[in-house]
SEKOL-492404 format. One record per residue: residue in three letters; x, z, y of N, C-alpha, C, O, CB in turn. Coordinates in steps of 0.1 Angstrom, whole numbers, plus 2048, in hexadecimal, padded with zeros to 3 digits. Glycine has a CB too. Layout:
# SEKOL-492404
ALAXZYXZYXZYXZYXZY/...
//
This chain:
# SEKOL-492404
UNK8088007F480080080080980080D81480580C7F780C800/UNK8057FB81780C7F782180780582A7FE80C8298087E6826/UNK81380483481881183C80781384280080984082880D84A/UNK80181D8487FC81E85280382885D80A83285A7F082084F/UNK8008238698028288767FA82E8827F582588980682087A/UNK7F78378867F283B88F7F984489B8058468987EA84088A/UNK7F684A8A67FC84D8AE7F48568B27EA8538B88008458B6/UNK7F88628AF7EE8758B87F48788C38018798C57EF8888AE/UNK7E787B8CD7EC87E8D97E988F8D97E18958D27E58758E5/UNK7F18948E37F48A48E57E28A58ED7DB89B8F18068A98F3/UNK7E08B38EE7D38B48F77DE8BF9027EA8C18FF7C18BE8EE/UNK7D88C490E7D48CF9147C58D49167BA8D09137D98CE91E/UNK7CB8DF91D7BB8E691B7B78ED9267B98F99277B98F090F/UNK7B18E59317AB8E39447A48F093F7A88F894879E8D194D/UNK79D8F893779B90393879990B92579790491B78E902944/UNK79C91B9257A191D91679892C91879F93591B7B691E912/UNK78893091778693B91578994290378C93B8FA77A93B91B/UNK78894F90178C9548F97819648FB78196E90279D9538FA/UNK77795E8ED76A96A8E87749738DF7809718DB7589618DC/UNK76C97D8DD76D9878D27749818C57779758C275F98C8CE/UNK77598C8BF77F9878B47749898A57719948A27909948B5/UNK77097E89E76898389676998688A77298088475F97E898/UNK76398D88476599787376D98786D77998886C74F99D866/UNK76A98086B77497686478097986978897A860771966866/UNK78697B87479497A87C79396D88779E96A88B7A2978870/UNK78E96988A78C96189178895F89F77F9678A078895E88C/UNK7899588AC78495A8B677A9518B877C9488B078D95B8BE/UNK77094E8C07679448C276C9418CF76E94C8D47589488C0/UNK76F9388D77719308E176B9288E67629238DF77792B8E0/UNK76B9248F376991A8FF77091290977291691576391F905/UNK77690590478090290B77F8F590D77A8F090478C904905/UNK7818EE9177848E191D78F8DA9187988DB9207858E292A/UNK7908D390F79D8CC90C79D8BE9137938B991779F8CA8FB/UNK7AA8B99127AA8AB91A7B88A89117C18B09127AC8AC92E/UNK7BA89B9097C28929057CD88C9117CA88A91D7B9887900/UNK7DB88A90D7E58899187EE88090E7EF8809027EC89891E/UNK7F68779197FB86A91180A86C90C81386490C7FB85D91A/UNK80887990881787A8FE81287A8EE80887F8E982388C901/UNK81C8738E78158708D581E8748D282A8748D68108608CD/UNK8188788C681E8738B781D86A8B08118668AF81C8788AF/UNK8288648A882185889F82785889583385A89382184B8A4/UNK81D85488B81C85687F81984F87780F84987781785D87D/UNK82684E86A82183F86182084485682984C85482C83285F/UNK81684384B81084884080F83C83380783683980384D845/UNK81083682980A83781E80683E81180B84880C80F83281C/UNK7FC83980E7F48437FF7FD8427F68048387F67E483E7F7/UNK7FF84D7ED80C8457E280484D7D37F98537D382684E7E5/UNK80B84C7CA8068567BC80F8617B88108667AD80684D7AE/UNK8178657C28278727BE8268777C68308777CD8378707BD/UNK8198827CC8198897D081A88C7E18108867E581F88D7C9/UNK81F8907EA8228967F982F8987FE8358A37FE81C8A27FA/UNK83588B80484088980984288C81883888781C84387C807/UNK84789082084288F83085589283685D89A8328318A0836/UNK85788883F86288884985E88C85585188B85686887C84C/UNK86289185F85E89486D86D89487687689D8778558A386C/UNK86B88C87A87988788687488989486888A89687E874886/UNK87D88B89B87C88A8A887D87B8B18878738B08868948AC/UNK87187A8B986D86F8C28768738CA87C87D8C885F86C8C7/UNK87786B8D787C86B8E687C8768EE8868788F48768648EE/UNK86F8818F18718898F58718968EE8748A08F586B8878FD/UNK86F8988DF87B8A18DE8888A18DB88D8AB8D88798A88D7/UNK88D8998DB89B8918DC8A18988F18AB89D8F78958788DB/UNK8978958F289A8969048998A79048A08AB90D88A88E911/UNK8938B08FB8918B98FC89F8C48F68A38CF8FA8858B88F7/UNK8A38BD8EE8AC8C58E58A28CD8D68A28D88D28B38D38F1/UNK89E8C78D48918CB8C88948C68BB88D8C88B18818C48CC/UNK89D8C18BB89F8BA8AD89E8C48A58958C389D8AB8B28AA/UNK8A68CF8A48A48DA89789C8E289689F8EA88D8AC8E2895/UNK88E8E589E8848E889B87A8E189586F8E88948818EB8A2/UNK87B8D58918768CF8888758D487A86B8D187487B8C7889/UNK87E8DB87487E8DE8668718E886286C8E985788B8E4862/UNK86E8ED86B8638F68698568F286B84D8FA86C8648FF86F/UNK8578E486B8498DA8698498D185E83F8CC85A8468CF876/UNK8578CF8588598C384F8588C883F8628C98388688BC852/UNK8478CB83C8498D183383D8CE82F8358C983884D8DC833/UNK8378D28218288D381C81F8D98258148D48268278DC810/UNK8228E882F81A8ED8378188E68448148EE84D81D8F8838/UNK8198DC8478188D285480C8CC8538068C584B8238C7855/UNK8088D18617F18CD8617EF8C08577E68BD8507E78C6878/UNK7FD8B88597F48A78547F38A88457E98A283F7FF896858/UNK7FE8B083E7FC8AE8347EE8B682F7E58B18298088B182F/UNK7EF8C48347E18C782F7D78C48317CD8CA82D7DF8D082F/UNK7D58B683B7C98B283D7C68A68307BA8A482C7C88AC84D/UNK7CF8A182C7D08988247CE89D8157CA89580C7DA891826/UNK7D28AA8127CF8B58067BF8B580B7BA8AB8067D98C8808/UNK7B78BC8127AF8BA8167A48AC8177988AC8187B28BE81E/UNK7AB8A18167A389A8177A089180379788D7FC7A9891824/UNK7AD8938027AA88D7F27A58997EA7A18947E07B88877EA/UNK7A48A57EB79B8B17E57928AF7EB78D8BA7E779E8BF7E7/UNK7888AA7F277C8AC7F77788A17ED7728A37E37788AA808/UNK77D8937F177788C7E877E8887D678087E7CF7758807F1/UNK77F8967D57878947C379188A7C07938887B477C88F7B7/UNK7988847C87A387E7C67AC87F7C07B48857C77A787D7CD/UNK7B287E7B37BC8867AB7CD87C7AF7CC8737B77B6885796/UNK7D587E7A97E587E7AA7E38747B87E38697B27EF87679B/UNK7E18727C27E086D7CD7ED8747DA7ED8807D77CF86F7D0/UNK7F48727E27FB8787EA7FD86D7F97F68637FC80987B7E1/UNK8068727FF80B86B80A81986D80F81E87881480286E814/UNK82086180E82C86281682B85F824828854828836859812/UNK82C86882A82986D83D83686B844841870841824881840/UNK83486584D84386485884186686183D85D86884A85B85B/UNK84687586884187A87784D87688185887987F83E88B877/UNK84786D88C84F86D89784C8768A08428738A785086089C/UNK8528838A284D88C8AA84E88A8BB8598878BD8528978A6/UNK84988C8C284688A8D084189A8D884689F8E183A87E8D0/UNK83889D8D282F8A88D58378B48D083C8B38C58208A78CD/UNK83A8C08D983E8C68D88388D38D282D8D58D68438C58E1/UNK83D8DB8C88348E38BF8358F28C48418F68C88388E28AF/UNK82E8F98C482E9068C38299098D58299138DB83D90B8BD/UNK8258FF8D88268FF8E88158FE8ED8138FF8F98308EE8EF/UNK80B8FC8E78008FB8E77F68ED8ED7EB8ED8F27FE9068ED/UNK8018E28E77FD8DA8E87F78CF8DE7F68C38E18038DA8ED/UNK7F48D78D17EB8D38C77F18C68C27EB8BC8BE7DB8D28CC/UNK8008C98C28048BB8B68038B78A78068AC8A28118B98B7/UNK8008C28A28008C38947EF8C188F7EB8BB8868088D3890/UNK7E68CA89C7DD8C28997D88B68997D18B28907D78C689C/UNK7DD8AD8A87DB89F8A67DF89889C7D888E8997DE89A8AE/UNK7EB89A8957F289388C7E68978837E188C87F802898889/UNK7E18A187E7DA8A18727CC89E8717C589C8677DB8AD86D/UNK7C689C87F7B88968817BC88D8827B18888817AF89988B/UNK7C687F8847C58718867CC86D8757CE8618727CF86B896/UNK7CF87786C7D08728607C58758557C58718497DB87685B/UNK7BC87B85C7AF87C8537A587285879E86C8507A8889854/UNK7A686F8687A38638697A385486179A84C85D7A7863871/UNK7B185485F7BA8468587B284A84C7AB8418497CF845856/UNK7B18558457B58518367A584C8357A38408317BB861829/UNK79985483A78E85383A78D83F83E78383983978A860845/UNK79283C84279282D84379B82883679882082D798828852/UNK7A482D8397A682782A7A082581E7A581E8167AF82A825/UNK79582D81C78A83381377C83181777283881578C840813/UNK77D82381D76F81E82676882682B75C82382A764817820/UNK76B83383276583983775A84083174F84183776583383D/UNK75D84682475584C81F75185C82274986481D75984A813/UNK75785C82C75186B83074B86983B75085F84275B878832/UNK73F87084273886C84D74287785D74888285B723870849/UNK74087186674188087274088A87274689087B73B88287A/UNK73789186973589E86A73C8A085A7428AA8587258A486F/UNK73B89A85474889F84775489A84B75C8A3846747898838/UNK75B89385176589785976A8A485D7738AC859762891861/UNK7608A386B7668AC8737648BE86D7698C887375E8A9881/UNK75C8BE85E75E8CB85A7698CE8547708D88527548CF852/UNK76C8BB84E77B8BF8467868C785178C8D18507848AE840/UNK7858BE85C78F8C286578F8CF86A79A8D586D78E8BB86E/UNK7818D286C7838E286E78D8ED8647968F58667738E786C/UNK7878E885A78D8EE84F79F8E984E7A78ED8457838E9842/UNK7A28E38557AF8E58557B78E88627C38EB8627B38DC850/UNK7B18E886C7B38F08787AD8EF8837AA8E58887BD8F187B/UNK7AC8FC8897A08FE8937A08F08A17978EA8A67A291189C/UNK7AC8EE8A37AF8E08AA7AC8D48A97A98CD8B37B78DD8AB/UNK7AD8D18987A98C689679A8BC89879A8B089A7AD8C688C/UNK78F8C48977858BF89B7848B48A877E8A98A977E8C989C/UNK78C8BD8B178A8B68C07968A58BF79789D8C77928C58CF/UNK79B8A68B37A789A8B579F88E8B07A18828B27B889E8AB/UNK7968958A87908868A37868808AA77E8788A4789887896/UNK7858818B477B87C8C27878738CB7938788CB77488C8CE/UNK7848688D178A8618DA78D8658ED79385F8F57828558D7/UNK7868728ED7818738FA7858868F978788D8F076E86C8FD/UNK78488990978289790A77789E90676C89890478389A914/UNK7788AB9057698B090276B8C19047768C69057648AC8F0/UNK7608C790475E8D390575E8DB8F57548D98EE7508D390E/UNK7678E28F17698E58E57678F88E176F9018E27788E08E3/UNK75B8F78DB75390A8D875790D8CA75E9088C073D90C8D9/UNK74E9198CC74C91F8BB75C91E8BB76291E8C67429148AB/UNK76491D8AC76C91F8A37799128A67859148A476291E894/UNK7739058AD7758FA8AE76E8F18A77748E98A17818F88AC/UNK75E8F18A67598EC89C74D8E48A87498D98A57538F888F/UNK74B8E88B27418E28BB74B8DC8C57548E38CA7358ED8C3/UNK7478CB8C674D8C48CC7478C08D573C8BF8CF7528BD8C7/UNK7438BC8E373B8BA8EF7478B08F17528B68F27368C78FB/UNK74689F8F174B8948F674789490173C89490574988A8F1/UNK75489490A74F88B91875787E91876187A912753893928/UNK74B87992474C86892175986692A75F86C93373B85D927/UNK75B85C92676B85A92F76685493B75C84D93C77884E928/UNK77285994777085B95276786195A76785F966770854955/UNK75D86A95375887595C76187E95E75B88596774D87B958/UNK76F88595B77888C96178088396878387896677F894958/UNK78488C97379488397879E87C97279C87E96679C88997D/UNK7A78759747B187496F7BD8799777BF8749827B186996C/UNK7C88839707D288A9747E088396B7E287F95F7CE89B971/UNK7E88849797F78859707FF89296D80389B97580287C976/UNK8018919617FF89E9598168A295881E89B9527F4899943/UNK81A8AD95F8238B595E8218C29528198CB9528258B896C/UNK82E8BE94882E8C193E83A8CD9408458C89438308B5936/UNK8398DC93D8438DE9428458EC93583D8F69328438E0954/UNK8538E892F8508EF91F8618F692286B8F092284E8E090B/UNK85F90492386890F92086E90F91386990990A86291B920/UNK87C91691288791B90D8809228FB8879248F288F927919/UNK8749248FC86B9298F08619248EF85A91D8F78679358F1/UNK85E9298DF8509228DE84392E8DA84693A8DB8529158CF/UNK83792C8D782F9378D782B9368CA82D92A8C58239388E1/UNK8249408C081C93A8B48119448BE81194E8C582093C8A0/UNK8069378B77F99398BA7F19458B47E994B8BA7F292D8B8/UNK7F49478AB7F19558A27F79608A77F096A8A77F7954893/UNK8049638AC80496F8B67FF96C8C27FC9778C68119768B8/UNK7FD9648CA7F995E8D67ED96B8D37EF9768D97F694B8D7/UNK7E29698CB7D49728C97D497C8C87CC9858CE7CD9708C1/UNK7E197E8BC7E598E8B97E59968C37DF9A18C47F29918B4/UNK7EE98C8CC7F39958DD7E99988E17E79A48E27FB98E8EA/UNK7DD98C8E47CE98A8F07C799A8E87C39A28F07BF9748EC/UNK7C699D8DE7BD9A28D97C19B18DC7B99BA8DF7BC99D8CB/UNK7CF9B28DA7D49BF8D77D49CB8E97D29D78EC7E79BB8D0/UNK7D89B88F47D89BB9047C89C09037C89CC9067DC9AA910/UNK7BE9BD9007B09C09037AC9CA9027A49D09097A99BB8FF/UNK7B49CF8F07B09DB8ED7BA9E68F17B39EF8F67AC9DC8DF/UNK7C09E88F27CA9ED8FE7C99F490F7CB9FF9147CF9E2900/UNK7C59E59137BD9EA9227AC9EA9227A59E792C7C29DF92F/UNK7A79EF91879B9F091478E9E29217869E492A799A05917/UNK7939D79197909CB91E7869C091978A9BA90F7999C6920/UNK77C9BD91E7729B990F7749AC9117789A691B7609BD90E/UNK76F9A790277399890176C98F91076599591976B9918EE/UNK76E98291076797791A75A97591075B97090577296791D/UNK74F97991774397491173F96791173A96391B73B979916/UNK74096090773F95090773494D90D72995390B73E9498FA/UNK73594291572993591A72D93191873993191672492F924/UNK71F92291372791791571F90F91F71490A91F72890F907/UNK72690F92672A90893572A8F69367318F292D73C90F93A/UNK7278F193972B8E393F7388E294473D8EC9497238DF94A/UNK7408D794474F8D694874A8D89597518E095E7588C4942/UNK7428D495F73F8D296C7428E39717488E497B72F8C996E/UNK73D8ED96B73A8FB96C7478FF96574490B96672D900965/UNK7508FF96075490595676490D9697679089747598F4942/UNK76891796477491E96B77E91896277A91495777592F96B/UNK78B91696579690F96479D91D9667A092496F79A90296F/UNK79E91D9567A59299547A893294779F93894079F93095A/UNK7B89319437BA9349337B894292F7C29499337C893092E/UNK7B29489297B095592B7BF9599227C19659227A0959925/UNK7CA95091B7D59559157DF95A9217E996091F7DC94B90B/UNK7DA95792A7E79599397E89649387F29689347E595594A/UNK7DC96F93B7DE97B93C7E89859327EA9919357D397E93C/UNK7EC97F9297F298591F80398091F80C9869237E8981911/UNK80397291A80C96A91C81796C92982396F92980595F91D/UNK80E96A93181896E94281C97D93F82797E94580D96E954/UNK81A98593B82499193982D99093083999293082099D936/UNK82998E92983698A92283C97D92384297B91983598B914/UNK83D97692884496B92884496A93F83E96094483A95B91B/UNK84796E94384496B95084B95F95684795A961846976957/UNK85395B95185B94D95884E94295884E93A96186994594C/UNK84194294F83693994C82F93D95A82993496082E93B93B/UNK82E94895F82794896982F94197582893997C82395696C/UNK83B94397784393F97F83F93198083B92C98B85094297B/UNK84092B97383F91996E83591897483790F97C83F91395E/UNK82491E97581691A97981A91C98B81C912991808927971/UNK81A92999081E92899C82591E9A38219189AD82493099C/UNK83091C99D83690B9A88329029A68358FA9AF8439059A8/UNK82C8FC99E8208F199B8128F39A480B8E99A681A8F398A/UNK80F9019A88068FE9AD8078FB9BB8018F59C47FF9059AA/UNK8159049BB81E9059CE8218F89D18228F69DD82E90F9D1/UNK8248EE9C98278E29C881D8D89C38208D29B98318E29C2/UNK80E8D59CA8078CC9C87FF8CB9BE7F58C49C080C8C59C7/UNK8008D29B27F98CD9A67EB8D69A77EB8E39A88048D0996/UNK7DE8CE9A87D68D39AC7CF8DC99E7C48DE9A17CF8CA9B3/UNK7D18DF9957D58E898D7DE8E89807E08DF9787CB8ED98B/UNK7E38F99817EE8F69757E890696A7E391196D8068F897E/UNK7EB90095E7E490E9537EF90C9487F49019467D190C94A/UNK7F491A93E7F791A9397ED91192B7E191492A7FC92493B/UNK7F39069237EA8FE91D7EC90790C7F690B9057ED8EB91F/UNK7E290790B7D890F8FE7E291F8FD7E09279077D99058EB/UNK7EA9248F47F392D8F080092D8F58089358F27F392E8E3/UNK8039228FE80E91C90681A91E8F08189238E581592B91A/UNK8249138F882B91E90182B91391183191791B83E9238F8/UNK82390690F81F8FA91C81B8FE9238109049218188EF91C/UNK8228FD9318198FA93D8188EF94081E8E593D81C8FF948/UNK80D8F094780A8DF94D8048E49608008EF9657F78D393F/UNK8058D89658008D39707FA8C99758018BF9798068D3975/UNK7EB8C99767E28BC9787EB8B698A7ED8BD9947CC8C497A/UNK7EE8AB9887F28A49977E889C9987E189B98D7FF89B99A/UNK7E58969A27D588C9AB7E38809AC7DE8749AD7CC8959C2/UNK7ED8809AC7F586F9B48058759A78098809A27FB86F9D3/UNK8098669A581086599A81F8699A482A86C9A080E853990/UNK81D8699B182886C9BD82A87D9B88358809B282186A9D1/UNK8218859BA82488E9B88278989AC82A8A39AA81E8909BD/UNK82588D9A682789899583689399583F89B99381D891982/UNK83788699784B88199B8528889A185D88999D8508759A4/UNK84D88E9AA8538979B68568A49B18618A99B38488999C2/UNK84E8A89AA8508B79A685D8B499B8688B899A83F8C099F/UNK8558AA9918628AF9868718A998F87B8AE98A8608A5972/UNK8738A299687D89B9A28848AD9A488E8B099D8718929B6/UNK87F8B59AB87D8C09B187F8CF9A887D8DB9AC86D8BE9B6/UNK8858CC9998808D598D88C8DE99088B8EA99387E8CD97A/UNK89A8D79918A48DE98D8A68E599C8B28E69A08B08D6986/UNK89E8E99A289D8F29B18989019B089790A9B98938EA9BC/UNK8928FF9A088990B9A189191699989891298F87A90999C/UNK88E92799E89992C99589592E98389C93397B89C93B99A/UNK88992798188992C97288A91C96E88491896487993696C/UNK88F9169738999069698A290795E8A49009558A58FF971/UNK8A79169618B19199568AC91894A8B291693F8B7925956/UNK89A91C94B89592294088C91093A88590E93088A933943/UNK88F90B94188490093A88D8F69318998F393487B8F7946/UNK8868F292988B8EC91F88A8DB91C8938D49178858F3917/UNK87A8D99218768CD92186C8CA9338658D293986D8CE911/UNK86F8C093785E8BB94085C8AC93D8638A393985E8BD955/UNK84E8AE94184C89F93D83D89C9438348A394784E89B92A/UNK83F88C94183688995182B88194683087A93D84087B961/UNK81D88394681387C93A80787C94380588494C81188692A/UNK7FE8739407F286E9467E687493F7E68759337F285F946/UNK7DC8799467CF87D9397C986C93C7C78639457BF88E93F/UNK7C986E92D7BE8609267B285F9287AC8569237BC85E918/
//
């Protein structure tokens, strides 16, 4: 069978509330995600020997110095592969596998949902490769079921993303703006699993009750990650990073999902140039690792 190819793009997330924590362990959410034009790409064939997967570094982790953080993705536990475990168990598929070849781009641990896109645009593929025998909503439960992110990757557009990650609200393209997007990724990375530990532990701590979920319209919604509060103490250079993005034009900047990304929405492709032009002026340069300049789609 001949290669297939696809290309996952990173999201941010214009706004990230965070509900109670529930008896499963879990949080229920409300967040605004928006797609941004840094990929991954990814070449795949079906084979009969099982689950092969490479993962290399693209251009900008190359630019980053990231090459040896890769090993801790290039393995059986990497979202794509278990979406593809997942997808030939759903439909009883026996000695079936995939040789996977990740060109990495999307930087991990940074809350920019690379591992989920990679694994929602290969359940996509395979599901075509397989005439499409599963409908939209068997899809997107598979996807749930392999991570809370992936649901939102298998949509072409932004959307308003609740519950678990299981309620998707599409918006139609071009009812949001379009921003040029400052990418600005520190000396560390975050896992998303203490990211909560922390949110949960800060709350109960300063005796702080969860964000009571709405679900809001994007039009209504506050622009605002509820992980900052936690995150920015311990990591304060990230506040630093939001601060001069905002002192500098970007008409808003949020730590994106569990960071360890910041970003900054710009209105003119001048000013997002300008700032990263402008980067090595600020005193926490020492600490950054990567920036990078990307368009929402």
């Amino acid at each position: 069978m001949e290669n297939i190819i696809y290309y996952a793009p990173a999201k941010i997330n214009f706004s990230l509330r965070i509900g109670r924590k529930e008896p499963a362990g879990l949080h229920k959410i409300h967040s605004l995600m928006r797609r941004i034009g840094i990929t991954d790409k990814i070449s795949f064939r079906i084979t009969e020997y099982g689950y092969k997967i490479q993962v290399f570094p693209g251009h900008v982790l190359k630019n980053g110095g990231m090459e040896a953080d890769l090993q801790s993705i290039s393995n059986e536990n990497n979202i794509a592969v278990r979406a593809a475990k997942s997808f030939f168990n759903k439909l009883n598929i026996k000695n079936k596998g995939i040789d996977l070849s990740i060109e990495k781009n999307i930087p991990f641990n940074a809350g920019l949902g690379g591992g989920s896109s990679d694994g929602a645009g290969l359940l996509l593929k395979l599901n075509e490769a397989y005439n499409n025998v599963l409908n939209k909503t068997e899809l997107r439960k598979l996807a749930l079921e392999t991570g809370s992110d992936v649901p939102f990757f298998l949509s072409e557009s932004d959307a308003l993303v609740s519950g678990f990650g299981e309620n998707i609200e599409e918006i139609e393209n071009g009812a949001l703006p379009k921003y040029y997007i400052v990418l600005i990724l520190p000396d560390f990375g975050i896992s998303t699993k203490d990211a909560y530990a922390g949110y949960d532990d800060f709350l109960l701590t300063n005796n702080i009750n969860y964000y009571n979920i709405q679900y809001l319209g994007f039009k209504d919604l506050e622009f605002k990650n509820d992980f900052e509060s936690v995150i920015f103490k311990e990591y304060p250079v990230l506040e630093e990073i939001k601060k001069s993005l905002i002192s500098n034009g970007a008409e808003l900047s949020l730590l994106s999902g569990s960071g360890s990304a910041v970003f900054g929405a710009f209105k003119t492709l001048n000013g997002a140039k300008s700032y990263i032009g402008n980067l090595k002026s600020f005193n926490f340069y020492r600490r950054v690792r990567l920036s990078y300049l990307a368009e929402t789609l």
